[in-house]
Each structure stands twice: as structure tokens, then as C-alpha cells.
N, CA, C and O atoms as a DFTB+ gen file, in Angstrom:
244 C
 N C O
     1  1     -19.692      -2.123     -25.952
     2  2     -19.047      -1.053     -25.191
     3  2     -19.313      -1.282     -23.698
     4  3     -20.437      -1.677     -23.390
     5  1     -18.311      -1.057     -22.644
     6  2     -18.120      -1.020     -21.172
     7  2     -18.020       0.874     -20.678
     8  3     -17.979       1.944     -21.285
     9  1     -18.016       0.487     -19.474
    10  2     -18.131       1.777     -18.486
    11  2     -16.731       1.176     -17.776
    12  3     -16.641       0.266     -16.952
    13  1     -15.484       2.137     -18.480
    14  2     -14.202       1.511     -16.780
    15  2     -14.035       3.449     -16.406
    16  3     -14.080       4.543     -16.968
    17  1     -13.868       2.936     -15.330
    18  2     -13.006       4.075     -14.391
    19  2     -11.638       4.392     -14.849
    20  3     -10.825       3.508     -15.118
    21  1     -11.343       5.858     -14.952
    22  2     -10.355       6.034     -16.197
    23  2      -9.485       7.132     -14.744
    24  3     -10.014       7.907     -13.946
    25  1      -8.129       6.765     -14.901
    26  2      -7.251       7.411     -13.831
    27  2      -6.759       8.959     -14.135
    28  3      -6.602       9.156     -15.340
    29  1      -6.488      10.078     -13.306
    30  2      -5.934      11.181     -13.974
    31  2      -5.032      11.195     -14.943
    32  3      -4.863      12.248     -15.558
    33  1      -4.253      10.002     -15.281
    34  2      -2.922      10.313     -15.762
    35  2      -3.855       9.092     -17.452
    36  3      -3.150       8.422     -18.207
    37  1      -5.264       9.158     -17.568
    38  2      -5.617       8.378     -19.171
    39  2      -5.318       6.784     -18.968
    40  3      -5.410       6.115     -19.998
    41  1      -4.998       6.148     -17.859
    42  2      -5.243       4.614     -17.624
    43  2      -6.867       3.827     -17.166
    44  3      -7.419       3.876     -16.067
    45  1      -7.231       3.292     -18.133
    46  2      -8.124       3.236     -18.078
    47  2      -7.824       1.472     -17.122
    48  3      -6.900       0.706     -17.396
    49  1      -8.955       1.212     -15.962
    50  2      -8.843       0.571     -14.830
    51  2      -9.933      -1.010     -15.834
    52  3     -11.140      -1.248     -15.791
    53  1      -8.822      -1.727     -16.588
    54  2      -9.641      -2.461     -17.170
    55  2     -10.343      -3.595     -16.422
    56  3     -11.253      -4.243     -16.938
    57  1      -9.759      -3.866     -14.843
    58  2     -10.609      -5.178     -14.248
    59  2     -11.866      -4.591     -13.430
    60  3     -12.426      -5.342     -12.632
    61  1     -12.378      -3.118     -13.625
    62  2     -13.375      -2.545     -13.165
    63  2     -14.494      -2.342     -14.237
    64  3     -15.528      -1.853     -13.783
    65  1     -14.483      -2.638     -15.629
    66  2     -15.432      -2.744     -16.413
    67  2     -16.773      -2.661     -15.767
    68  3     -16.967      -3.089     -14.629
    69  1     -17.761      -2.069     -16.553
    70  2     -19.160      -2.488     -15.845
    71  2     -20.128      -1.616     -17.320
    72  3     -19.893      -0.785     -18.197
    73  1     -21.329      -2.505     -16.812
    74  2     -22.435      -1.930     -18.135
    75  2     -22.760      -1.149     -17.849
    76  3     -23.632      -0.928     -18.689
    77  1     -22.774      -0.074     -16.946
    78  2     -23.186       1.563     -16.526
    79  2     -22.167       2.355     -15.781
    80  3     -21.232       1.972     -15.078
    81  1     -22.581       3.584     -16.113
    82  2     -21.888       4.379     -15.583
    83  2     -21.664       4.529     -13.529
    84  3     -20.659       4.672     -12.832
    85  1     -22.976       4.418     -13.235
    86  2     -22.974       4.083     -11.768
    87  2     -22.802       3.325     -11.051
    88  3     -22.763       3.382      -9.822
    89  1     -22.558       1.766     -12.367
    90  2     -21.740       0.864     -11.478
    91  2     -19.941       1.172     -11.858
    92  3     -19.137       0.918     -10.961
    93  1     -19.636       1.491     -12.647
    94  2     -18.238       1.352     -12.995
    95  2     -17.669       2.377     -11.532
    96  3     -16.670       2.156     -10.846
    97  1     -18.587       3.412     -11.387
    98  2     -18.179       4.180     -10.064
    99  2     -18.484       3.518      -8.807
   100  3     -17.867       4.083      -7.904
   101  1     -19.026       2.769      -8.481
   102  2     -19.324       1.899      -7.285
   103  2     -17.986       0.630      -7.304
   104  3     -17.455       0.112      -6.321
   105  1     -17.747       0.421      -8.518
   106  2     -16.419      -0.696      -8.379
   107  2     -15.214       0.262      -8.154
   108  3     -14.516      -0.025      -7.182
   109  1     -14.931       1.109      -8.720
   110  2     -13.896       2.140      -8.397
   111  2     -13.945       2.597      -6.918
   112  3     -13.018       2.770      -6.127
   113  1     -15.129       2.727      -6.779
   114  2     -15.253       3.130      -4.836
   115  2     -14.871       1.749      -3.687
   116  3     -14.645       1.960      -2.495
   117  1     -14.860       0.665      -4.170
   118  2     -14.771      -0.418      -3.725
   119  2     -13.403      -1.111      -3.544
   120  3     -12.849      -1.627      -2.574
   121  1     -12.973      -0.884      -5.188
   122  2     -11.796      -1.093      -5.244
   123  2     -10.629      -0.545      -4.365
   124  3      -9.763      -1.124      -3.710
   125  1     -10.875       0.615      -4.553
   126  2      -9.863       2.664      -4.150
   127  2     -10.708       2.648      -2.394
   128  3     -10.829       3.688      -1.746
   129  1     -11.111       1.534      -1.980
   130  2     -11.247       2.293      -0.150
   131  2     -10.830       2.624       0.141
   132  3     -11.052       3.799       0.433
   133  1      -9.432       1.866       0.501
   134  2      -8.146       2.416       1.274
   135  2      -7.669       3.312       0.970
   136  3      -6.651       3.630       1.584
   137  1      -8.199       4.256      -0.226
   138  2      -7.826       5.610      -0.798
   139  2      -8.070       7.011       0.210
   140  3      -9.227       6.765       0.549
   141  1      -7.847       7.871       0.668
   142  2      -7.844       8.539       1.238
   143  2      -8.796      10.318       0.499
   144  3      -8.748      11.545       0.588
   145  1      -9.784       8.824      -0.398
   146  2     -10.450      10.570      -1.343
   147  2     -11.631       9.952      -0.685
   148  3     -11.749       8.849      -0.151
   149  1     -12.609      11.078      -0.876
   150  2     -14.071      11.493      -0.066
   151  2     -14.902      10.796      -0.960
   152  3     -15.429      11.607      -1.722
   153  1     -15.276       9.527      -1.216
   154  2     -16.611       9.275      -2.161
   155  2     -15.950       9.475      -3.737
   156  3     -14.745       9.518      -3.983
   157  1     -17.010       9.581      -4.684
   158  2     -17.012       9.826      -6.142
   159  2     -16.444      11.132      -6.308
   160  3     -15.499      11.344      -7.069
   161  1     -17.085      12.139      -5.507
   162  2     -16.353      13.830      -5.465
   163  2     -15.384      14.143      -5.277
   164  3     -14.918      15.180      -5.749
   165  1     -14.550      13.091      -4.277
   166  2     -13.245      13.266      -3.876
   167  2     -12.376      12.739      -5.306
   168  3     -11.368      13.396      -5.566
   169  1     -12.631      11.903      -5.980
   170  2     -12.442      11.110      -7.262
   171  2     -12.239      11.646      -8.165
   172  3     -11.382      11.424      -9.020
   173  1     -13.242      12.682      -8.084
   174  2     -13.480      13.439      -9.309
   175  2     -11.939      14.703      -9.404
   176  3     -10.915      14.853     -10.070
   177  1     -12.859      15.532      -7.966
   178  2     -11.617      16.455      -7.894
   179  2     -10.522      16.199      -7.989
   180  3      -9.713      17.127      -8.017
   181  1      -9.975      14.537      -8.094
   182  2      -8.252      14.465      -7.946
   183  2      -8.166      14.148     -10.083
   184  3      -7.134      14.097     -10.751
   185  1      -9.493      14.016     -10.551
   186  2      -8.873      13.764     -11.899
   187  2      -9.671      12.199     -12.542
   188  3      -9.550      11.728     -13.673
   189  1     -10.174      11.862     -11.818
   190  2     -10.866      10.317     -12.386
   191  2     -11.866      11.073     -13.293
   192  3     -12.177      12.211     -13.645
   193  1     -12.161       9.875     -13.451
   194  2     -13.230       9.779     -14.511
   195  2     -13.983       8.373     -14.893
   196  3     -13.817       7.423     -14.129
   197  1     -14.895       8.200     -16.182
   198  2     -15.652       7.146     -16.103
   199  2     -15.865       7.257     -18.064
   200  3     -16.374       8.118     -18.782
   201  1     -15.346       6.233     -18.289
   202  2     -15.625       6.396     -19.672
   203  2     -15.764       5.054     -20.430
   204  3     -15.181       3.990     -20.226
   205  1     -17.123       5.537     -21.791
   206  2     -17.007       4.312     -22.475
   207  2     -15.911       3.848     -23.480
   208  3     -15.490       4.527     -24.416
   209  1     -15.467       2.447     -23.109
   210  2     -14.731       2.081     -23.832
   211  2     -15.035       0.535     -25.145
   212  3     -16.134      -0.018     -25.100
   213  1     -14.483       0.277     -25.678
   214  2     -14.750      -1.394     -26.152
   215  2     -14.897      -2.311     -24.975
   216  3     -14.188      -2.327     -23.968
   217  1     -15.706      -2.908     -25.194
   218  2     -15.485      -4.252     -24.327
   219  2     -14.807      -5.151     -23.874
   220  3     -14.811      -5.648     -22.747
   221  1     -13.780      -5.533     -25.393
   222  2     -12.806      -6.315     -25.598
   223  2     -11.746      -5.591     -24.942
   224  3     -10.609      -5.796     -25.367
   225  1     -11.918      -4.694     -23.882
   226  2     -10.362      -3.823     -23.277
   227  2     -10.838      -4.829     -21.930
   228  3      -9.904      -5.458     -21.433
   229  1     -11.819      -4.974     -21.481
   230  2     -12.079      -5.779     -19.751
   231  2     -11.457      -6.899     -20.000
   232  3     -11.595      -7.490     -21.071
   233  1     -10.349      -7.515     -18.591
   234  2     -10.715      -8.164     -18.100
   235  2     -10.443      -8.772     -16.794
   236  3     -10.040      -7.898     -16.027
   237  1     -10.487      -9.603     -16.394
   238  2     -10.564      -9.702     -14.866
   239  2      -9.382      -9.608     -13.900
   240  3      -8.344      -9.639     -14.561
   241  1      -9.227      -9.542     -13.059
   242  2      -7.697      -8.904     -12.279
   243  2      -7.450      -9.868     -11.899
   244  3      -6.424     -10.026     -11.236
């Protein structure tokens, strides 16, 4: 099982995989800069999320 960053609309962000929960949110923050949300909170409030999935769903972009 992986940690991906999961979008408001249930797309789960498979080239952001990660073995914890606090990294899968640090690649999502990395990824999403140019995003115009505040940190993880801003993330949250628009609908993200962070969930475990299979493994075999990652892989690289």
C-alpha cells in the first residue's frame, strides 16, 4: 500500500505516490506550487485529500 494525494473530484494523483502520509502531502505541495491554495490547509479546504491506496496504482509521470 502507497499514500497518493487524492483530488476533490476522487482522482487519485498516481505519479505522487509516497510511503507516508506527510510525504504524499509534501509532493502534492511541490507539485501544486503554482497553485494559488495556502499550504496543506488551503488543500484541504478546496477538497484534497491523502489516501491509502495499492501500490501497483504508482507510477512515475
Amino acid at each position: 500500500m502507497k499514500w497518493f494525494p487524492v483530488t476533490p473530484a476522487g482522482s487519485p494523483l498516481l505519479w505522487l505516490a509516497a510511503d507516508t502520509v506527510d510525504e504524499a502531502w509534501a509532493k502534492l505541495l511541490d507539485d501544486a506550487a503554482p497553485m494559488p491554495y495556502d499550504g496543506r490547509k488551503g488543500f484541504e479546504e478546496r477538497g484534497y485529500t491523502v489516501e491509502q491506496l495499492p501500490a501497483s496504482l504508482a507510477h512515475d509521470a
